[in-house]
C-alpha positions as CSV (number, residue, x, y, z in Angstrom):
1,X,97.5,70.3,60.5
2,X,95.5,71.0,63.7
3,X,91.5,71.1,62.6
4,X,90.6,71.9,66.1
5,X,89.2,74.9,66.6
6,X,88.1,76.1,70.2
7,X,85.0,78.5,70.4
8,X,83.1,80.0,74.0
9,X,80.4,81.1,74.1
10,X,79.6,83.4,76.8
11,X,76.4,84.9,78.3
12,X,75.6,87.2,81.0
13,X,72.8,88.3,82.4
14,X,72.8,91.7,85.6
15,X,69.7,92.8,87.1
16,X,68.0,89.6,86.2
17,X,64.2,90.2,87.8
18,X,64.6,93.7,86.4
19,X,64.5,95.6,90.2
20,X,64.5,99.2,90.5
21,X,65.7,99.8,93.8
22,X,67.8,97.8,96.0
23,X,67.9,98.2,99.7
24,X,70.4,96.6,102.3
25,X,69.6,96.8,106.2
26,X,72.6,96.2,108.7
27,X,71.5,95.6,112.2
28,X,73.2,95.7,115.2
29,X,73.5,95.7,118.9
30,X,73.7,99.2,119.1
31,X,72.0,101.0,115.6
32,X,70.6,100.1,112.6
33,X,71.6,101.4,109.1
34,X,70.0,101.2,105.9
35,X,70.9,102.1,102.4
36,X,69.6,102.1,99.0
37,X,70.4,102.5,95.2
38,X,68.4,102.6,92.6
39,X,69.7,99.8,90.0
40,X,70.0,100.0,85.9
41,X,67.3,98.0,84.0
42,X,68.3,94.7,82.8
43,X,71.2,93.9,81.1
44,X,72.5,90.6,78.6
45,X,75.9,90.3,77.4
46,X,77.2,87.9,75.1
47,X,80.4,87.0,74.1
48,X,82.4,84.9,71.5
49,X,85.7,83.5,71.5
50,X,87.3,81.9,69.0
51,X,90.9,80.4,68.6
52,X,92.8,79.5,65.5
């Protein structure tokens, strides 16, 4: 009989310092672009798996 039993424990974490608007700026020889999006408020996730 196999006693060992596998469990993961998973945890996630998106938008970790909580901004509410991200920005990107692209710049080049000949224009510059920007672009932004406003981003959804921190988020945790956790997840167990367990095999038997």
């Amino acid at each position: 009989m196999d006693t060992s039993n596998k469990t993961d424990i998973e945890l996630g974490v998106r938008n970790l310092f909580n901004n509410n608007y991200l920005v990107s700026t692209n710049i080049n020889a000949y224009y510059t672009v920007q672009s932004g999006m406003f981003m959804r408020p921190r988020q945790v996730t956790a997840a167990i798996r367990y095999t038997f």
